[in-house]
Phi, psi and omega in degrees: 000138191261143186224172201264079167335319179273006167257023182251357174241163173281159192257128190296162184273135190267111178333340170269358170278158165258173162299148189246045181332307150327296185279347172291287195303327163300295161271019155280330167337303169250049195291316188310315173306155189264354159285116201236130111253148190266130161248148143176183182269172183266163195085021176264302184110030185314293183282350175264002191262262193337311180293341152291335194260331156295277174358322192246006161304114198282332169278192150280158168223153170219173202216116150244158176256074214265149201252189153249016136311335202276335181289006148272128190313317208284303169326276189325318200265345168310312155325313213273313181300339178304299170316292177310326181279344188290323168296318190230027219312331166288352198274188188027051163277305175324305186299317176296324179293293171283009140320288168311339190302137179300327191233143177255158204268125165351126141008298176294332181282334166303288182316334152279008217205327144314296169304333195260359172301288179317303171292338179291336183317129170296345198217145147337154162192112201282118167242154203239145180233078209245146190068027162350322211280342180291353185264120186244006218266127184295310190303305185304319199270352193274298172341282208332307186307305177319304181307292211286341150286356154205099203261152179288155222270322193233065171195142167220157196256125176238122168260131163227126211204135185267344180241205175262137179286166343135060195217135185281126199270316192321274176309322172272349168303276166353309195236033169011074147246359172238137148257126202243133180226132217221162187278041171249348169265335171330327199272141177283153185266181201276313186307313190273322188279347178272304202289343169297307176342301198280347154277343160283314200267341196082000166253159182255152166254142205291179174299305180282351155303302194292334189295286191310328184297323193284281174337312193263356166256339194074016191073013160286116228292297157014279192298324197291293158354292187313291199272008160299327178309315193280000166279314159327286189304331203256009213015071171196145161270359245238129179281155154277158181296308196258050199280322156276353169279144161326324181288101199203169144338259187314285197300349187273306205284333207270341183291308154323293158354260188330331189257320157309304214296320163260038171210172182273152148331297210279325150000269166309322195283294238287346188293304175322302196286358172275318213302355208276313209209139168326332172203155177204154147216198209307311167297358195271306174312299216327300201305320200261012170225002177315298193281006196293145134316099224306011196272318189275310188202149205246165182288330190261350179277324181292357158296327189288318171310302184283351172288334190276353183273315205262351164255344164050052182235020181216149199308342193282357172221157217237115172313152162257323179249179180259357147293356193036054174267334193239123157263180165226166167248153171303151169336284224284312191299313205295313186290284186345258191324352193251337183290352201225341205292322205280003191256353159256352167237158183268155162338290183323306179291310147336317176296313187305281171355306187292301190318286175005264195288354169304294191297332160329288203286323173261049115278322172278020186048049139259077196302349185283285187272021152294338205256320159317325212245339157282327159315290173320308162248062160041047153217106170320322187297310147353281145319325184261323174298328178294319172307299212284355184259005176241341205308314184310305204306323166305312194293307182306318171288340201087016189269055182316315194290313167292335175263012163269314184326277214302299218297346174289347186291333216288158155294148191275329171272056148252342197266007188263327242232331181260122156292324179298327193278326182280320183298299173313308174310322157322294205303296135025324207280302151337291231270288230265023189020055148258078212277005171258350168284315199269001169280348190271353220253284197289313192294319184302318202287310160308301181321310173288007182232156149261118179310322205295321190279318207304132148333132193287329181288001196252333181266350178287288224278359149294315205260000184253354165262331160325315176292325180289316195295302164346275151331338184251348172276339163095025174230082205304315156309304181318342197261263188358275157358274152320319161299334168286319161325287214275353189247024186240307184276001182286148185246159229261024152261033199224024180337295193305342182265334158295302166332300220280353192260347172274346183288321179304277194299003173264312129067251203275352190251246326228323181292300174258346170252273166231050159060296207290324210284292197285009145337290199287325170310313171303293179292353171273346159284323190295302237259024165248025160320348209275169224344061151272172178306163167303323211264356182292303237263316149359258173348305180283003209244259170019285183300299178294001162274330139309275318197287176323293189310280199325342219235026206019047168255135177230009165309322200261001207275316190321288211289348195251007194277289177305323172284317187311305168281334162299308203281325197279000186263317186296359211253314197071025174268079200286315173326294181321310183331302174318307202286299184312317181256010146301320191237354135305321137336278163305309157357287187264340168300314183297321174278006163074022158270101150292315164302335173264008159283314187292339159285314189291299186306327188294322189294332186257029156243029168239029158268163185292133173241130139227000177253160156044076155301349205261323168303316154326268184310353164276348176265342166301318166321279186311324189289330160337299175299320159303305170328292214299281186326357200233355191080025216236095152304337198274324150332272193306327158301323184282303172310299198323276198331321196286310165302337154297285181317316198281324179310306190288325166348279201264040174047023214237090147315319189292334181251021166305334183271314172312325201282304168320278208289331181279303196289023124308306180296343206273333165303299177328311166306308191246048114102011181254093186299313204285316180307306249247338173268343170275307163303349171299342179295322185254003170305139185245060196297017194201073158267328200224149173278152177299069183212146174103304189256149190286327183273126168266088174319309183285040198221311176302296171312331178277312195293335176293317196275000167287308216282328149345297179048017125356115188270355171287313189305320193279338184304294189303346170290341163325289200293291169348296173280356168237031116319299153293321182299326186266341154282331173291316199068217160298017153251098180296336187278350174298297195300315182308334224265339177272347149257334169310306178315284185329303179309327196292325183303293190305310176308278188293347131286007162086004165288063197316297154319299166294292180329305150291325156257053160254353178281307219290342140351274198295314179315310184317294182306322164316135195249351229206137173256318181290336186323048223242336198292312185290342172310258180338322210259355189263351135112160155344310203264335130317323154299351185264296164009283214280328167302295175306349173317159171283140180322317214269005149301321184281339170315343193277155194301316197268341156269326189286313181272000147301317192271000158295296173306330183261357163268338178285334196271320167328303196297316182297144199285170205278143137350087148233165182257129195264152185316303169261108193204100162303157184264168159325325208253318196280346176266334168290352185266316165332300203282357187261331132014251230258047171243021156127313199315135166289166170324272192346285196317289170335257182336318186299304173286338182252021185060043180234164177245170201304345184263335186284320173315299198302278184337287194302340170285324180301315191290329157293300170327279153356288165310318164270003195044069161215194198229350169220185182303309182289330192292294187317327190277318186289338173246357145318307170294339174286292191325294203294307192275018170260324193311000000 
């Protein structure tokens, strides 16, 4: 059978590619798989990636170039004995026979009779495959399987293909018989894309030029090439404003090409209107051309389209996923086309298209680009609807951060016009403690309901946030009220707003009434559990964890602590998660186990945030605290800096005055008086009411004007205290940290007397003999107290063990900072290291995901100053062997 002899050669190399170093060595690497496939689109540099990499191939090789003549078997294997014979010219006689045969012989007898060919070769030998993807003929792609589940020892295979063939993948993954190069290695790197530069033009182009090319092209070599030629045409390397656009000389015509030349007119249009929104997939064109008029765009070209989207053989579209259900168009194509769409659609229709795909993506709850895409096409109503039927539903995963997100899409005069929307905001208010925004929040939202009138699921979730703002303005009737309000009118899909309106009336009972009724009130929900949710039964753990902390029992916070963290991690409810291992934390921190306080805190401040900065930063607080309490500065310096960083991290300005006041405390602990009066200027003590949490910001501001001691200062740390003792009340652990501050006055006003008996007060009060850590933190001068006591008072369980605890703090090595110093976590990662774990393996086991690991490694690195893994373990065991 006769063949086209110049499709048997590799396509020569142009002095002007550059080398592919990365990607050479990467397959000199897996030189050993008997598979090599190149996938990408085209203008990647697929075959030219091979043909260089052949050049330095030490075996033989033979390269066909196959067409689509090539889907008849008898063609296909004429090519392939051609190729083979160019090398071996006595060998692939059989196959060449029964190849000539008028009738070819069973599928199986080829691939065996093929295979016994192949093992017969006198030499190794690379056979090349270039344009794969034309080949659709099933007998052909059946072979192909056939060969490559047991390839022969001394013959390897190269596929260069725009899509992926049809191949069980599976088996050869399973057994590292393939090597695969995909167009995300394809892409030039910014590194790379400088040295083409410099071969073409003989000059260099800067880092921020090569940056912007890079970006806006995606490293696709074609496009990248294209726009080194206008530094040629313009004879200047020098970037431009429009360095990044598509509109040039070169890339606009050739990119127009590329886009006529395979579609129909009605085609092209219809590729403009995806070009409208960031990702699509195939149902979303139906849906936006299902109503089209066929006059606007005919029924056989949107067949064409999808059929060319679903072979995903051209560069212009970028896969998102590895089912290839959601695509994108490339940058350069997506900016052309969005820029050209108005001389071919009206405003209207356009707008209609955005109206569309709004409603598409929220029935799939992709609620960010229902509500972007309804805005745009201006219908708002739409947008606000997508919120207010999802806000609960959010608030319950905990995605607190995310229904802030959406309500910012919103227009600011749409969000006045809705109650449901002023209600989310309130609530919103909570997460970020801003309690002078959610009272204008709650007032606007009243205005906007009739109580008497109002949908019953919309006044429960107004009277269950209400109760919050309440409790926290300290107008406990009111909150009682409103909690009541919400727990009669909530319907019983709106559970998480029960809950948060049941936390208020146990609260808010606890306050004006007794400790013990809500005690009681509390435990009469727990003990009704039966088929209730996992996230119910969360919640109420929760609540008895608030309950407990407020009411200083630390008895109870381990089980219901644990419960908390089991259901929120099975749940993926990382606030809760937080909450859970926060007062696990506290748990063993009150009882002076610094190490097992340090577990629990690192775990819930190395979980997913989206919810409670304030709980975030408390736990960055303990961990902070815990250091201190162990004597390990360096430590307790490493939280503070991580709280600092998470604050600038996450954009939360607002708690910067918050951020201020723990580092006042933190200065106070380690004796820099001077400091701790200069952050005072920018401190924010009154962000949050004193509940919930062991760190007290206004509890920090009396202790800075004691230690000061000033007589203007001491009067207002005066006032200050007994201001707060009538505000906690029945919330006892507030009340101990606040009269112990009182004893510190009366000691630094030389009221000696008063002075003890106000310890011994607090001693009384305490309800716990381990309760010992608020003791132990308020410093020397409460240990000398504790000292002045009458013997049979120091005789007491919970004095004996303070004053036990501030003599074991004799013992601890003095504050230093050490060369090197991993956190708990980072040795524990270490050690996972270096027993063999990949990342993955790593994520898995400490419950992280795969970008944290790699940070806790950048950061280990960094520390030990090395630069990989093996550097790492190897000068990590030298540390432990000097130790």
């Amino acid at each position: 059978m006769p063949i086209l002899k110049t499709r048997l050669y590799k396509p020569p190399i142009n002095e002007k590619f550059i080398v592919r170093g990365r990607l050479i060595a990467r397959l000199n690497n897996e030189s050993d798989r008997p598979l090599k496939l190149i996938v990408a689109g085209a203008g990647y540099g697929k075959s030219v990636l091979m043909s260089q990499w052949l050049d330095t191939y030490d075996g033989k090789y033979c390269w066909i170039s196959l067409e689509e003549d090539c889907n008849d078997l008898q063609i296909f294997l004429s090519y392939l004995i051609a190729g083979i014979q160019q090398q071996f010219p006595e060998n692939m006689q059989r196959i060449a026979q029964m190849n000539s045969s008028s009738q070819l012989p069973s599928i199986e007898a080829i691939a065996q009779t093929l295979n016994n060919e192949l093992l017969d070769l006198p030499e190794s030998l690379m056979i090349v495959w270039d344009d794969f993807h034309v080949i659709r003929d099933n007998t052909i792609l059946n072979l192909f399987n056939k060969i490559t589940k047991f390839p022969p020892k001394n013959v390897q295979l190269a596929l260069i293909s725009r899509l992926d063939p049809p191949l069980n993948k599976s088996r050869l993954l399973a057994y590292q018989q393939i090597c695969e190069i995909r167009m995300a290695d394809l892409r030039l790197s910014m590194q790379e894309i400088k040295e083409l530069a410099r071969q073409s033009i003989e000059n260099e182009i800067s880092d921020e030029d090569a940056k912007i090319i890079e970006e806006t092209t995606e490293g696709w070599a074609l496009s990248v090439y294209l726009k080194i030629q206008e530094f040629i045409d313009s004879n200047t390397v020098k970037s431009d404003e429009n360095l990044g656009s598509p509109h040039s000389s070169n890339l606009t015509p050739f990119l127009l090409n590329l886009i006529e030349s395979s579609l129909p007119p009605d085609g092209v249009k219809m590729i403009m209107v995806i070009s409208l929104f960031d990702r699509f997939n195939l149902e979303l064109i139906e849906k936006l051309f299902s109503d089209i008029d066929a006059t606007i765009v005919k029924s056989e070209a949107l067949d064409l389209v999808i059929k060319k989207i679903k072979e995903t053989d051209s560069p212009l579209l970028i896969s998102l996923d590895e089912n290839k259900i959601w695509f994108r168009l490339h940058h350069l194509i997506q900016e052309l086309l969005k820029k050209r769409i108005f001389q071919i659609f009206s405003s209207d229709q356009i707008e209609n298209f955005y109206k569309s795909a709004g409603v598409y993506f929220a029935s799939r709850n992709y609620i960010e680009e229902g509500i972007q895409y309804s805005i745009l096409g201006k219908n708002t109503d739409h947008a606000v609807k997508s919120i207010t039927s999802n806000w609960e539903t959010l608030i319950d995963h905990g995605e607190n951060l995310r229904l802030h997100r959406l309500l910012n899409m919103i227009p600011v005069g749409e969000l006045n016009t809705s109650a449901a929307l002023l209600v989310s905001r309130a609530f919103l208010c909570d997460t970020f403690a801003d309690f002078d925004a959610m009272k204008i929040y709650l007032e606007n939202a009243s205005q906007q309901m009739d109580e008497t009138t109002a949908e019953p699921g919309l006044l429960g979730a107004f009277a269950s946030v209400h109760a919050c703002f309440s409790t926290y303005t300290n107008d406990f009737p009111t909150a009682m009220k409103y909690a009541d309000l919400a727990l009669e009118t909530l319907t019983p899909g709106q559970s998480f707003l029960w809950d948060y309106a049941l936390n208020f009336k146990i609260f808010s009972t606890s306050m004006i009434k007794s400790p013990a009724l809500a005690r009681l009130i509390l435990e009469k929900y727990r003990s009704n559990l039966k088929g209730k949710s996992g996230r119910h039964l969360m919640r109420l753990n929760v609540i008895k964890l608030l309950f407990d902390w407020n009411q200083a029992i630390i008895k109870d916070l381990k089980q219901a602590g644990k419960i908390v963290v089991e259901i929120s991690r099975q749940e993926k409810v990382w606030w809760m998660y937080k909450i859970g291992n926060y007062y696990l934390g506290q748990y063993y921190y009150m009882k002076n186990q610094t190490k097992e306080a340090y577990a629990y805190i690192d775990k819930g401040i190395d979980c997913f945030f989206n919810a409670g900065p304030v709980w975030a930063l408390q736990l960055y607080y303990s961990g902070a605290f815990t250091a201190l309490a162990e004597n390990d500065l360096t430590k307790a310096n490493h939280y503070l800096n991580s709280a600092k960083h998470f604050v600038k991290f996450n954009n939360l300005e607002a708690f910067e005055g918050y951020l201020r006041a723990f580092e006042v405390e933190f200065a106070l602990r380690t004796e820099d008086i001077e400091k701790s009066w200069k952050l005072n200027r920018s401190a924010n003590y009154s962000i949050h009411p004193p509940l919930y949490y062991y760190y007290i910001p206004q509890f920090t501001q009396i202790k800075l004007y004691i230690t000061k001691g000033d007589p203007d200062l001491m009067k207002e740390a005066y006032d200050l205290i007994y201001h707060y003792k009538e505000m906690t009340g029945n919330l006892l652990y507030a009340k101990i940290q606040v009269t112990l501050l009182e004893a510190l006055w009366y000691a630094k006003s030389g009221l000696n007397e008063k002075a003890n008996s106000t310890l011994s007060e607090v001693l009384t009060i305490t309800p716990e003999e381990d309760y010992i850590r608020v003791f132990l933190d308020m410093g020397q001068p409460v240990r000398k107290m504790m000292q002045a006591l009458p013997e049979e008072q120091k005789q007491m369980p919970l004095a004996r063990h303070i004053l036990m605890a501030f003599r074991y703090e004799d013992y601890l090595p003095s504050p230093k900072y050490e060369s090197v110093n991993l956190t708990p976590k980072e040795i524990e990662l270490m050690e996972l290291v270096s027993s063999g774990m990949q990342n993955k393996e790593i994520a898995d086991q400490m419950c992280l995901s795969g970008s944290t690991v790699k940070t806790y490694l950048y950061r280990i690195y960094q520390k030990l100053e090395v630069k990989n893994r093996l550097s790492a373990i190897s000068k990590l065991q030298e540390l432990q062997s000097s130790q």
